[in-house]
ZAMARGU-4260 file (C-alpha; in steps of 0.2 Angstrom, whole numbers, plus 5000, padded with zeros to 4 digits):
<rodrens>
0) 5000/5000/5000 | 5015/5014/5005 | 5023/5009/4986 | 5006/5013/4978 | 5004/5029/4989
5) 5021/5033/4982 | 5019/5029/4966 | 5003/5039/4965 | 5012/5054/4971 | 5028/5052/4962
10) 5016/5051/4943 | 5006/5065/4949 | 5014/5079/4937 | 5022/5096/4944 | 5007/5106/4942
15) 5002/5098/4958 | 5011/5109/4968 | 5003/5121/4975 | 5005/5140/4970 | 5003/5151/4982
20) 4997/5169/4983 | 5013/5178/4975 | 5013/5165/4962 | 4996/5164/4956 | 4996/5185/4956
25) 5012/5185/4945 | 5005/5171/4933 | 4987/5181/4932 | 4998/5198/4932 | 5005/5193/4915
30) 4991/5188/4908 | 4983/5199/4892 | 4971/5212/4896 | 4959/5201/4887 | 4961/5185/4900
35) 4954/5196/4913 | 4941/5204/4904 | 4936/5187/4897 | 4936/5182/4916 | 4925/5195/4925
40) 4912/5188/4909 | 4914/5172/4917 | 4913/5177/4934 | 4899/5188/4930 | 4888/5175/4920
45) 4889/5163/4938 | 4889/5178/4953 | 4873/5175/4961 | 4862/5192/4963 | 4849/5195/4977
50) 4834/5196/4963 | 4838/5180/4956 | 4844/5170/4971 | 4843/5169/4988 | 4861/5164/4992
55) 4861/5154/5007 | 4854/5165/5018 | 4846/5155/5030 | 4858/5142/5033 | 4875/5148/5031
60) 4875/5162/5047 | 4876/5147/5057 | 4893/5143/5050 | 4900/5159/5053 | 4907/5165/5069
65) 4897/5173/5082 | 4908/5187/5082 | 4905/5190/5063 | 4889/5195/5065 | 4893/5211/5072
70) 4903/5217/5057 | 4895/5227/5043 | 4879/5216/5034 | 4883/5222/5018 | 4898/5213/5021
75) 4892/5198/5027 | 4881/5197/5012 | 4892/5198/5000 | 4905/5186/5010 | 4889/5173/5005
80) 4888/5179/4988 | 4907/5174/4986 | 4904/5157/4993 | 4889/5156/4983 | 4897/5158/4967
85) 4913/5145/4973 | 4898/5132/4977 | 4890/5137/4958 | 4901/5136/4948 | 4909/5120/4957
90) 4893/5111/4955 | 4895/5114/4936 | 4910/5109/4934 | 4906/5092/4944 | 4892/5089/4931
95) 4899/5092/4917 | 4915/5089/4913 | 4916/5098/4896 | 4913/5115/4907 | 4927/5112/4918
100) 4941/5107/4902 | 4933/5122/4893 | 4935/5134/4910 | 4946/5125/4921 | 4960/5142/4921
105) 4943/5151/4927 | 4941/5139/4938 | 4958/5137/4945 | 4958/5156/4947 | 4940/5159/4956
110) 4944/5142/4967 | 4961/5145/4971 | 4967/5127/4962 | 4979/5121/4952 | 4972/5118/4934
115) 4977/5099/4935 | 4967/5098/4952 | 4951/5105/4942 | 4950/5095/4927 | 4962/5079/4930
120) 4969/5066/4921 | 4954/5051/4922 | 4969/5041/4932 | 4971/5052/4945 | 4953/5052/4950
125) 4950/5036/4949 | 4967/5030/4958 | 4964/5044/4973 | 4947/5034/4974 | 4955/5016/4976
130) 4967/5020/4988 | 4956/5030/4998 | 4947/5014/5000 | 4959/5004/5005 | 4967/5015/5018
135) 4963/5014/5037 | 4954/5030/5045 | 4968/5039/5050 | 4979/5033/5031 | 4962/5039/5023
140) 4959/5056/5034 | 4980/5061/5033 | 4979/5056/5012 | 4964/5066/5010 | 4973/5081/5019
145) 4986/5079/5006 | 4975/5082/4992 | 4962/5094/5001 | 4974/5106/5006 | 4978/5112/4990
150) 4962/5121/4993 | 4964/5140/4999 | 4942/5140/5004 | 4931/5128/5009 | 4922/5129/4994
155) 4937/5123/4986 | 4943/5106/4997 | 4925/5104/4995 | 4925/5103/4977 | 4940/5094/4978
160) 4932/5081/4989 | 4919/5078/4978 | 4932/5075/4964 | 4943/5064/4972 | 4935/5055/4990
165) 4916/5053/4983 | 4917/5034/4985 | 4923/5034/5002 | 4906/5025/5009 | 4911/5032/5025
170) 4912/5050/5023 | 4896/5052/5015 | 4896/5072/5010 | 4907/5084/5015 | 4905/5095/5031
175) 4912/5109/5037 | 4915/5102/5055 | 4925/5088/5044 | 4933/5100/5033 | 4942/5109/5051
180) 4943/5092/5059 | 4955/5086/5043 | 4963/5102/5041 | 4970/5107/5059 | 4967/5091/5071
185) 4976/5076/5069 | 4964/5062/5064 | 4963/5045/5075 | 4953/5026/5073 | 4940/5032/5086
190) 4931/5041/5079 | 4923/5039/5062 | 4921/5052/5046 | 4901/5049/5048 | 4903/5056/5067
195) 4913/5068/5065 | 4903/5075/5052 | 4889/5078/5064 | 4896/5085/5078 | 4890/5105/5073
200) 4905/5115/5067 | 4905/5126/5082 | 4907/5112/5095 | 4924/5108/5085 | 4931/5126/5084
205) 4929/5127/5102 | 4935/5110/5108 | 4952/5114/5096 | 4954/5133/5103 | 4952/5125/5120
210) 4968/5113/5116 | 4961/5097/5112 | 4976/5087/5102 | 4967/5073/5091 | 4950/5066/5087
215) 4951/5054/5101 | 4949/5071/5113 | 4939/5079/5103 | 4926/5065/5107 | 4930/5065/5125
220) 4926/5081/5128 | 4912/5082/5120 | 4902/5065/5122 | 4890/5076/5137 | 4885/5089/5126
225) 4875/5092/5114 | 4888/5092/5100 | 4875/5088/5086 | 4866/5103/5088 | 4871/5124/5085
230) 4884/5126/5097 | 4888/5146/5091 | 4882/5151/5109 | 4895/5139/5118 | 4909/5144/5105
235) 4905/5163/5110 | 4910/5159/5128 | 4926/5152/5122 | 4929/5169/5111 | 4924/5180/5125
240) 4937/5169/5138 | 4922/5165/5148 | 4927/5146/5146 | 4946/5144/5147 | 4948/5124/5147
245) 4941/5109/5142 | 4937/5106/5160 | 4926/5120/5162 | 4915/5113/5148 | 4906/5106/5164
250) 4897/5121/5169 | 4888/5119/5153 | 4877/5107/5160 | 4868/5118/5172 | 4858/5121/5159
255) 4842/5113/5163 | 4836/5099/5150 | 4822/5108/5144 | 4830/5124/5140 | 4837/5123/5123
260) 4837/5139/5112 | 4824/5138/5100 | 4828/5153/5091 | 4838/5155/5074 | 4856/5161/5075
265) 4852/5175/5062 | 4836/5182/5075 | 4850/5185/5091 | 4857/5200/5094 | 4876/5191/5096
270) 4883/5211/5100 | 4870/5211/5113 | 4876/5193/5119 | 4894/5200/5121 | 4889/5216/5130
275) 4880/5207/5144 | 4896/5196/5147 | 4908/5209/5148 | 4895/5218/5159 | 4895/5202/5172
280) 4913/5202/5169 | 4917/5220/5173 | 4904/5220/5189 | 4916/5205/5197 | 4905/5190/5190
285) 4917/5175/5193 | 4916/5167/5174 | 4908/5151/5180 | 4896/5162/5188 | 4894/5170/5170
290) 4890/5151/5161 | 4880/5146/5173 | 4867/5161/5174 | 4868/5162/5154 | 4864/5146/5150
295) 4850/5144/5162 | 4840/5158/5153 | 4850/5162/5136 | 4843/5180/5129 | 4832/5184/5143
300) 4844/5197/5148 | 4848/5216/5144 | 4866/5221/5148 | 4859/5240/5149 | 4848/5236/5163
305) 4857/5225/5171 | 4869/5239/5172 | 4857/5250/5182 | 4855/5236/5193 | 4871/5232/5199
310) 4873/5250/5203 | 4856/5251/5212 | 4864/5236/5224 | 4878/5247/5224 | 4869/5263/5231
315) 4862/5253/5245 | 4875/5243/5251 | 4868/5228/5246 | 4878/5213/5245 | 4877/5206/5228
320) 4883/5189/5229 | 4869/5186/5242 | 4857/5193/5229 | 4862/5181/5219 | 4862/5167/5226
325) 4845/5169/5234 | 4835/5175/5218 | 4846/5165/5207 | 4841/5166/5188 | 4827/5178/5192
330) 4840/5192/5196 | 4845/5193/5179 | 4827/5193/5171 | 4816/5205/5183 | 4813/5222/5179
335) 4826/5237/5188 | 4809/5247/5190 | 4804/5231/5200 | 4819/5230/5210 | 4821/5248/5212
340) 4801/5249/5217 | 4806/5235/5231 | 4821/5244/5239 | 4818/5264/5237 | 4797/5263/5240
345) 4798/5249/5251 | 4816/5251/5259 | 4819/5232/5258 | 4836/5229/5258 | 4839/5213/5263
350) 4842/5197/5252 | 4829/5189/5262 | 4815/5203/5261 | 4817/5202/5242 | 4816/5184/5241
355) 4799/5185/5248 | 4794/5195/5232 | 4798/5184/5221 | 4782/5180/5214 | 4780/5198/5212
360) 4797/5199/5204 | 4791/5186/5192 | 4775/5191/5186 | 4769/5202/5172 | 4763/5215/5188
365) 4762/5233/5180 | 4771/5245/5189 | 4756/5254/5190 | 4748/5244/5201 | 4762/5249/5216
370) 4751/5258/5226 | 4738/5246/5228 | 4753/5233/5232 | 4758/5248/5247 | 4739/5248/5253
375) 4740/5231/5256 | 4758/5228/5263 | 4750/5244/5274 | 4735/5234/5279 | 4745/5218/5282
380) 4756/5227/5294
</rodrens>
């Protein structure tokens, strides 16, 4: 099998090597006037517009990271349109394989490939596909990194995959959590391609960042999660240094079972997200703290009134902690007109006294019903 692997490498011819950035601009630089006018055409003909397609739009915001979404959204929406036109004009040249000989220097240049990686020799394919296989997990998963990383986008080892590995019965389609996995952890037996693939993209940029070293760890620390659904809200955490280690993925579980988020990445206000946690953090929440009461009640919060709160706490000499630990959740949801309604009208200062509120806290009470709550505390008195 390592002659064969060798051979196969050793035939391939030099093209194979990958050109980088200076090279590719210096071969396109020298090019006639005409090549890149005759290029925009083609790039023009495949760009996907708003008005006659809807590129992605409700899928592909979950791929991104949560930080992204407060940039510009024109940006982000031409950063789709980009990957859009990769995914087109890859799709075309899978299907038909007169396009890709009659376009393969476009689509070497819009992909980022080598022309002999877009339209290959029928050996190459069908050799890449027979050792592939034959091979092992990890043989398969470090061969296939040899070939996929020619690709400079993910559009482009994708296409590439689809080339070359679209036999391997275990990989099924490509993913971007297996596109990472391949790329920047070292594969192991343990775990198979099918698996991987699964495990949402976000759960496998935040196990890597935390310092996991293979596939074997990366199942390990995630096997009591919930790693097959959108993990964007726990790889936030790991952006923001909330969690700092693959051992602090444990206060994750707080999260009661029933509390899932139902809502769509692209409905959160992620900028919001990351403004309440620098809050907590600024105010002296330890960060466990921070997980723990986010996770419990994700969204619920607004970093602009719990601002006001912490320094009506402050203004009163009320111990925080104690607060916390006796309202719990309910701190971070009730109203600061509640709160403030309960310690300057009522002058209850104490933990205790507001824990006997809480159903007050809780409720949809108006605020302008305080009075009649007075009369009665009066009466009860």
């Amino acid at each position: 099998m390592t002659k064969l692997i060798h051979t196969f490498k050793k035939r391939l011819p030099e093209e194979i090597d990958y050109l980088d950035d200076h090279q590719r601009g210096r071969e396109y630089k020298s090019g006639s006037a005409n090549s890149n006018v005759a290029y925009r055409r083609f790039r023009a003909s495949h760009f996907p517009s708003p008005q006659r397609e809807k590129y992605r739009s409700t899928t592909d915001s979950d791929y991104l990271a949560p930080n992204d979404s407060c940039g510009s959204v024109r940006l982000t929406e031409l950063r789709m349109a980009i990957r859009q036109y990769r995914e087109n004009i890859s799709n075309a040249a899978l299907a038909d394989i007169t396009f890709a000989r009659t376009n393969k220097i476009f689509l070497a240049r819009a992909l980022s490939l080598p022309e002999i990686l877009v339209s290959p020799p029928v050996w190459i394919a069908r050799l890449a596909k027979i050792i592939g296989l034959l091979l092992p997990t990890t043989a398969q998963a470090n061969f296939a990194k040899e070939i996929l990383g020619k690709g400079k986008t993910y559009e482009s080892r994708e296409f590439l995959f689809r080339r070359y590995f679209v036999l391997f019965n275990s990989w099924g389609s490509y993913s971007e959590s297996l596109d990472y996995a391949l790329m920047k952890i070292p594969p192991s037996n343990s775990l198979s391609f099918t698996d991987l693939k699964r495990i949402d993209i976000h759960w496998v940029r935040l196990a890597h960042r935390l310092g996991i070293k293979n596939w074997s760890e990366l199942e390990l620390a995630l096997k009591e999660h919930d790693r097959f659904r959108s993990g964007r809200f726990e790889e936030l955490l790991v952006n923001q240094g909330v969690i700092k280690s693959i051992s602090e993925l444990v206060w994750l579980l707080s999260r009661p079972k029933d509390r899932y988020f139902n809502r769509r990445p692209e409905d959160i206000d992620w900028c919001a997200a990351i403004d309440l946690m620098n809050q907590l953090t600024n105010n002296g929440v330890s960060r466990e703290a921070i997980t723990k009461i986010l996770v419990s009640a994700p969204y619920d919060f607004n970093a602009i009134q719990l601002s006001e709160k912490f320094d009506l706490l402050k203004r009163h000499s009320i111990n925080r902690d104690d607060v916390f630990s006796q309202l719990g959740p309910l701190f971070w949801k009730i109203s600061h007109e509640k709160l403030e309604f309960l310690i300057n009208d009522l002058g209850f200062t104490s933990p205790s006294h507001l824990v006997a509120f809480k159903d007050f806290l809780n409720c949809n009470t108006d605020l302008d019903e305080k009075t009649l709550l007075l009369y009665r505390l009066l009466i009860c008195t």
